[in-house]
Backbone as a printed PyTorch tensor [residue, N CA C, xyz], in Angstrom:
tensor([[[  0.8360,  -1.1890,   0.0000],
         [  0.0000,   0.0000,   0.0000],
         [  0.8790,   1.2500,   0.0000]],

        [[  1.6900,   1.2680,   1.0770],
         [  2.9940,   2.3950,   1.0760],
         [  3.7050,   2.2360,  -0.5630]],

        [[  3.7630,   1.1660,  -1.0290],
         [  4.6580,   1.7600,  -2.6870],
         [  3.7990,   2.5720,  -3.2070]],

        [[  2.4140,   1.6880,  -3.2560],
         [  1.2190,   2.5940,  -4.4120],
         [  1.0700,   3.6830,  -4.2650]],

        [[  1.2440,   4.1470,  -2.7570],
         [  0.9350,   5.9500,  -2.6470],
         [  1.9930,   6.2350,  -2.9280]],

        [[  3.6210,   5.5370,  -3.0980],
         [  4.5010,   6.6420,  -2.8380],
         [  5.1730,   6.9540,  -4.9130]],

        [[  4.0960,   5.7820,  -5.4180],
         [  4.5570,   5.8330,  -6.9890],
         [  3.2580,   6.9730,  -7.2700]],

        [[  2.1710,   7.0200,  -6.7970],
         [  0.9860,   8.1110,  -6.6130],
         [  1.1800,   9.2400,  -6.6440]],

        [[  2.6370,   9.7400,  -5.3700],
         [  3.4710,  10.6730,  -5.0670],
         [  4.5370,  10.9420,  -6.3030]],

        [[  5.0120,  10.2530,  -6.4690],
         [  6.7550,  10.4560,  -7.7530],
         [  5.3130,  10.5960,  -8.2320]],

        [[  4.1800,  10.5380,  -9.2500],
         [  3.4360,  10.8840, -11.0290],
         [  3.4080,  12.0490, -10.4570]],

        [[  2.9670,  12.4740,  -9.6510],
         [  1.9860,  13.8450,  -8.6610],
         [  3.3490,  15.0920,  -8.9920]],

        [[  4.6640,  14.3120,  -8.4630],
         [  5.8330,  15.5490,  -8.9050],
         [  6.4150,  15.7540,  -9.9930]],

        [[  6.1960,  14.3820, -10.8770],
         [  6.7270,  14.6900, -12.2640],
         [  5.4640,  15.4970, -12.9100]],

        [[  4.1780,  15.1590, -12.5630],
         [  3.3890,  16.3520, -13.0250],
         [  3.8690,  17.9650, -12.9060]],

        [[  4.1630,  17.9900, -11.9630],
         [  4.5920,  19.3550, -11.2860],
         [  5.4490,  20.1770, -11.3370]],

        [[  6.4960,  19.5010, -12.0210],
         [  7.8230,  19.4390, -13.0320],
         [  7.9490,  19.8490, -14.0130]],

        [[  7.0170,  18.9630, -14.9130],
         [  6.0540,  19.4500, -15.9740],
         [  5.2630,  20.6640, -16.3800]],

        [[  4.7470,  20.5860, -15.0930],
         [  3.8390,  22.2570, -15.0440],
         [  4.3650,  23.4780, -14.5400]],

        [[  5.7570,  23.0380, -14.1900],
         [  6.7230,  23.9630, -13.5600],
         [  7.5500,  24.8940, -15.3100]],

        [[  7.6380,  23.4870, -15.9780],
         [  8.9570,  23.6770, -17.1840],
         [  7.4750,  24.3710, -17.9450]],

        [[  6.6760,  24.3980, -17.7080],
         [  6.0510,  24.8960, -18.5290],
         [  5.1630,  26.1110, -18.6700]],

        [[  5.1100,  26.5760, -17.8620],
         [  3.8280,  27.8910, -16.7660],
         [  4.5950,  28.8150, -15.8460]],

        [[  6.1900,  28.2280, -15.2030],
         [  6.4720,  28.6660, -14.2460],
         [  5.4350,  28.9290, -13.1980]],

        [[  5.8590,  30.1370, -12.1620],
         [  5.0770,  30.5420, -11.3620],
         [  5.3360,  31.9090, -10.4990]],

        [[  4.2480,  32.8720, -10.4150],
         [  4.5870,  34.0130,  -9.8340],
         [  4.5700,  34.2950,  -8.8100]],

        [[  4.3290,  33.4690,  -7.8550],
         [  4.7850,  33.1640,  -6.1810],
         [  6.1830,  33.1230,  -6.3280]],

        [[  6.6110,  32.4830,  -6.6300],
         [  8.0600,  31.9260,  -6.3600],
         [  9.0530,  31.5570,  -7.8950]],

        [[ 10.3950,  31.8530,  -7.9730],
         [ 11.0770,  31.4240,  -9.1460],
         [ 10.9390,  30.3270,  -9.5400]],

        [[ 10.9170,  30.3270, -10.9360],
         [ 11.3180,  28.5740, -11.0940],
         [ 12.4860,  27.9420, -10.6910]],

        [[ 13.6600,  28.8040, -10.3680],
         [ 14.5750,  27.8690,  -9.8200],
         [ 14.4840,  27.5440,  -8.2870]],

        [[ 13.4270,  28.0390,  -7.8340],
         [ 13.1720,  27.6140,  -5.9750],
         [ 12.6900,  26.8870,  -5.8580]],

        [[ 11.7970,  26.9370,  -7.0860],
         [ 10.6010,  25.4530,  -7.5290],
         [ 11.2280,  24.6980,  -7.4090]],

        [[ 12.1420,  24.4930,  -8.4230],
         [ 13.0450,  23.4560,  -8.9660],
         [ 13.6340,  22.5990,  -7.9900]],

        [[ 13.9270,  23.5010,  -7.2390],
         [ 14.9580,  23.0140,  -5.8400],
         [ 14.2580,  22.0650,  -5.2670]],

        [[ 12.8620,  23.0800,  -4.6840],
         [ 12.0490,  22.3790,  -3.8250],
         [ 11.9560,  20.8840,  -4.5480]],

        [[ 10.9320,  20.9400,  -5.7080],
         [ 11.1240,  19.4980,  -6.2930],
         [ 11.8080,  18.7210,  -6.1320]],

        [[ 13.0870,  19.1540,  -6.8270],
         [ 14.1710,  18.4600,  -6.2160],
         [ 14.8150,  17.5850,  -4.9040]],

        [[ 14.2450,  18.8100,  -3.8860],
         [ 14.6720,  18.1500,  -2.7530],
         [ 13.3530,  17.0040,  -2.4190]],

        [[ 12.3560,  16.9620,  -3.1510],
         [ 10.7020,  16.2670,  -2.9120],
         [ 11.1350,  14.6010,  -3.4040]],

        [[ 12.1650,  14.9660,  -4.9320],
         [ 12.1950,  13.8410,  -5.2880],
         [ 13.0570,  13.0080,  -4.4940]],

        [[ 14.3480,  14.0170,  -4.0250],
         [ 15.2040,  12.7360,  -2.8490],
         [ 14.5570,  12.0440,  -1.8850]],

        [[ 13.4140,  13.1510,  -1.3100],
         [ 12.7320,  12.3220,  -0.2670],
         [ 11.8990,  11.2790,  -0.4420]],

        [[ 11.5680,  11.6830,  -1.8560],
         [ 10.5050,  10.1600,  -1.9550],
         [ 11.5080,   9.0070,  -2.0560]],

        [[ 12.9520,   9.4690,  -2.8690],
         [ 13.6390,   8.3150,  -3.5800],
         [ 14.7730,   7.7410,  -1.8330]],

        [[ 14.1370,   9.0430,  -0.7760],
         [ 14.8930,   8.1070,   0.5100],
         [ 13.7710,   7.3120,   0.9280]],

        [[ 12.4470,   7.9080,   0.9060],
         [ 11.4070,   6.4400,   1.4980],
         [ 11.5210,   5.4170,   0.6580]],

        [[ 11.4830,   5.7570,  -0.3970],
         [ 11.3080,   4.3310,  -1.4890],
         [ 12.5460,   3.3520,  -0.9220]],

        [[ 13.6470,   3.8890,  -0.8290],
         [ 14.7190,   2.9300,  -0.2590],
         [ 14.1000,   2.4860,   1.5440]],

        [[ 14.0380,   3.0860,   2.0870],
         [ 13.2320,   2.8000,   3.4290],
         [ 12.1870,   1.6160,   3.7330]],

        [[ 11.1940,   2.0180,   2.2530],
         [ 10.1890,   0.6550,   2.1520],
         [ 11.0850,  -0.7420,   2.3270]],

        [[ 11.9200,  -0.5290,   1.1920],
         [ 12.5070,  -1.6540,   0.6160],
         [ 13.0610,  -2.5490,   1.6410]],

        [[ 13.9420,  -1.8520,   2.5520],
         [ 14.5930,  -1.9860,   3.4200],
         [ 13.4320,  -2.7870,   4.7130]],

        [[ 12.6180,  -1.9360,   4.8660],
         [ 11.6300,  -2.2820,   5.7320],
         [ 11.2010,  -3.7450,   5.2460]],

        [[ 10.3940,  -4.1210,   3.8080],
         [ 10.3610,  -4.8340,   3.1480],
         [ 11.2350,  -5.9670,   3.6040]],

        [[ 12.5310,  -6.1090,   3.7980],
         [ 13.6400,  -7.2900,   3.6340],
         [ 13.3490,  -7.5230,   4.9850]],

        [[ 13.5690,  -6.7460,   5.9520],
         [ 13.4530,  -6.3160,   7.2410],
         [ 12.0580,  -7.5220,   7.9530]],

        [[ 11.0690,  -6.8660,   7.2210],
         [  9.1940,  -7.8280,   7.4910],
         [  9.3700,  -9.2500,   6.8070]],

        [[ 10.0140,  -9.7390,   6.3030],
         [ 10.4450, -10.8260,   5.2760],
         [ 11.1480, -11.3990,   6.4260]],

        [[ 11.9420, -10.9500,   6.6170],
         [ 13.0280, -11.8070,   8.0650],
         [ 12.2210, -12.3120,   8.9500]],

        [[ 11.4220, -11.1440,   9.5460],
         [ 10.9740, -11.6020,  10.8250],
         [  9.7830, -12.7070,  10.4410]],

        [[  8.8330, -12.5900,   9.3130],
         [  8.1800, -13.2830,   8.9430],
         [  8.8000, -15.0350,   9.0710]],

        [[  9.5650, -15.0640,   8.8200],
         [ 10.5930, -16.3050,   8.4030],
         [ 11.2130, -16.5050,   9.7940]],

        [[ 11.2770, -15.7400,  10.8790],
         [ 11.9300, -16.3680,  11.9280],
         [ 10.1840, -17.0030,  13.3630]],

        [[  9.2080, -15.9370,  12.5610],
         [  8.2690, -16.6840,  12.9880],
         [  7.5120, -18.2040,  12.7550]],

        [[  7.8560, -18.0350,  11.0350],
         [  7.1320, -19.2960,  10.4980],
         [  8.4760, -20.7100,  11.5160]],

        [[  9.6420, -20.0940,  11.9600],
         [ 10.7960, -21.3360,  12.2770],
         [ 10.3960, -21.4980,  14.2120]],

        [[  9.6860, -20.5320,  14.5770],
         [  9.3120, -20.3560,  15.9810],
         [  7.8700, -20.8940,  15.5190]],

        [[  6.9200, -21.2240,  15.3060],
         [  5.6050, -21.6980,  15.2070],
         [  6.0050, -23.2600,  14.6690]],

        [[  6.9110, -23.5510,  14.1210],
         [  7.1690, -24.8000,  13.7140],
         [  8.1900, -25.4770,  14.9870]],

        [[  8.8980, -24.8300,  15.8080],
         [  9.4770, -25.7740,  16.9030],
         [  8.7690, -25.5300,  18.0360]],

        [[  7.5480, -24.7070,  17.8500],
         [  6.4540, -24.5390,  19.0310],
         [  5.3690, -25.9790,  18.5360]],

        [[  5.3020, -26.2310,  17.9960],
         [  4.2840, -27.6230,  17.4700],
         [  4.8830, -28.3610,  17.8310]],

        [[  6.0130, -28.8580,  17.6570],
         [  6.7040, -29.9280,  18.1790],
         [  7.2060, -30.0010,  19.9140]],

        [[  7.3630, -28.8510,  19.9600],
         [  7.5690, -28.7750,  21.9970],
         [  6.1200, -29.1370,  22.5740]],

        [[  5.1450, -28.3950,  21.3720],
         [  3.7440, -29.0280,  21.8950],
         [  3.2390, -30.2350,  21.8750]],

        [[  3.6590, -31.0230,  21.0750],
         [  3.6450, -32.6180,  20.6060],
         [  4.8370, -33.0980,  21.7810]],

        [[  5.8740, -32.8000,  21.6270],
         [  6.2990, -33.6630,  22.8400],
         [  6.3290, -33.3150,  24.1930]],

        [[  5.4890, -32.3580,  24.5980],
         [  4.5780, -32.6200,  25.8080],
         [  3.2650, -33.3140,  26.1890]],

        [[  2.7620, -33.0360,  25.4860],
         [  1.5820, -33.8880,  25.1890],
         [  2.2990, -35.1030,  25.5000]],

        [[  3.1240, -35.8620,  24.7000],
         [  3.2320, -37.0650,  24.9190],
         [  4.2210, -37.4050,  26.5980]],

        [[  4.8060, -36.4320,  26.6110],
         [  5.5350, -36.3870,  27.8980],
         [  4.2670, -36.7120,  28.9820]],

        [[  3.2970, -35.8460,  28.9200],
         [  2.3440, -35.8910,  30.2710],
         [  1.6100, -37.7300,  29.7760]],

        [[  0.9870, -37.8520,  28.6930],
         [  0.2330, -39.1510,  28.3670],
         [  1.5670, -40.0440,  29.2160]],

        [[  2.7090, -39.9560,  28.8820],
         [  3.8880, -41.4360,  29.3700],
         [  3.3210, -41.0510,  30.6230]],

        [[  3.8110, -40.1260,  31.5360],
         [  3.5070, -39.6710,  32.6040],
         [  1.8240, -40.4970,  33.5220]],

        [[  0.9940, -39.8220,  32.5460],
         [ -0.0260, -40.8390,  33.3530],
         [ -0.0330, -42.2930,  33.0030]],

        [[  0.5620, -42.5000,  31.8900],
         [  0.5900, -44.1370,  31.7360],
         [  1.2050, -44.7360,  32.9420]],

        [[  2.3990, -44.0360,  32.9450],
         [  3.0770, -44.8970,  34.3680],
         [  2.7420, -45.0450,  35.8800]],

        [[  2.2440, -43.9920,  36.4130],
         [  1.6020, -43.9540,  37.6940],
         [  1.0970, -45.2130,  37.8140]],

        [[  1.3590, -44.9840,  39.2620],
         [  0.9160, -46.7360,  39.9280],
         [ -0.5000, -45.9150,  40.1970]],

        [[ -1.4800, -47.0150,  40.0550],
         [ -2.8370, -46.6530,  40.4590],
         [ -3.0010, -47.0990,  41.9070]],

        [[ -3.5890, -46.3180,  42.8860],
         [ -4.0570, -46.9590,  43.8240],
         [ -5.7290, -47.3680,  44.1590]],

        [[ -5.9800, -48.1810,  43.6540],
         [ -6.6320, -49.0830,  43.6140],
         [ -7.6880, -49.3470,  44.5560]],

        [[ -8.8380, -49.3100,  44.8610],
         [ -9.4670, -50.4310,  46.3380],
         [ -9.8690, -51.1850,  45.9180]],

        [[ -9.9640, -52.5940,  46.6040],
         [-10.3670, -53.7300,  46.4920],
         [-12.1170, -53.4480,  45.7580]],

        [[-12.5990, -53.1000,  46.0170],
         [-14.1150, -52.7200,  45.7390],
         [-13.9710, -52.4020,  44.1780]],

        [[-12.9000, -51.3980,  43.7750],
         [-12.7930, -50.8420,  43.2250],
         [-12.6020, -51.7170,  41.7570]],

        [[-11.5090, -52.8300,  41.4380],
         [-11.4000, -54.0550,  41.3700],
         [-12.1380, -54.7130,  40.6390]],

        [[-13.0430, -54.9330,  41.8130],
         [-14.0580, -56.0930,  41.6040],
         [-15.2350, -55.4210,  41.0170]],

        [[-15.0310, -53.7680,  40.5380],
         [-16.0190, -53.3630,  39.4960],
         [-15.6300, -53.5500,  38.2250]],

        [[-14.6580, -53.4850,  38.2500],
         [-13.7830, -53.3200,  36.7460],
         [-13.4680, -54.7290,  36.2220]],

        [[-13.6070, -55.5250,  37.4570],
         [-13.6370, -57.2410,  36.5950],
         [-14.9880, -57.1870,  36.2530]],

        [[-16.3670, -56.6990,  36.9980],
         [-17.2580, -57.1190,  36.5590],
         [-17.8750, -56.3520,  35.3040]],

        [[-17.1590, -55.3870,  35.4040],
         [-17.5640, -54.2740,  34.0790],
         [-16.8040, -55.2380,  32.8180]],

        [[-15.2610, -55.2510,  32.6150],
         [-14.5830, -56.2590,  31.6860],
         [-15.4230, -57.4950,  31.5340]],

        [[-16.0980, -58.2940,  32.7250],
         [-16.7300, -59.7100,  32.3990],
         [-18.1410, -59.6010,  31.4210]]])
């Protein structure tokens, strides 16, 4: 979205450039114009590098998340199975009553 406005911006000054080389203006010289422009176009041509940068920048972190969500699934999988061993092994304590439901439930 930030390129589209800022290529929106560079047509908007080469218009202006245009209408500068061509109309001048009686506010101000054309060579103050000029300047100004000038100094309009570095600034766009320092954000445009800024995006870019930003760009490589959101790309990284993107990529160090997709590598953190993928060894978070697996710490989550082998807990899961950590706690299941966990209750598998516990000794049950048992009552006799208790037992003799579970044979008669199994029978």
């Amino acid at each position: 979205e930030i390129e589209n406005q800022l290529i929106t911006k560079s047509k908007t000054l080469d218009e202006l450039k245009q209408s500068l080389a061509l109309n001048g203006s009686a506010e101000q010289t054309p060579e103050a114009l000029s300047l100004r422009i000038a100094e309009l176009c570095e600034m766009v041509d320092s954000i445009v590098s800024q995006v870019a940068q930003l760009k490589t920048s959101m790309q990284s972190i993107l990529e160090q998340w997709r590598v953190y969500d993928e060894v978070y699934a697996e710490v989550s999988l082998m807990t899961t199975r950590y706690v299941y061993c966990v209750d598998q092994c516990k000794r049950s304590v048992v009552s006799l009553e208790a037992l003799e439901n579970q044979v008669k439930t199994l029978q």
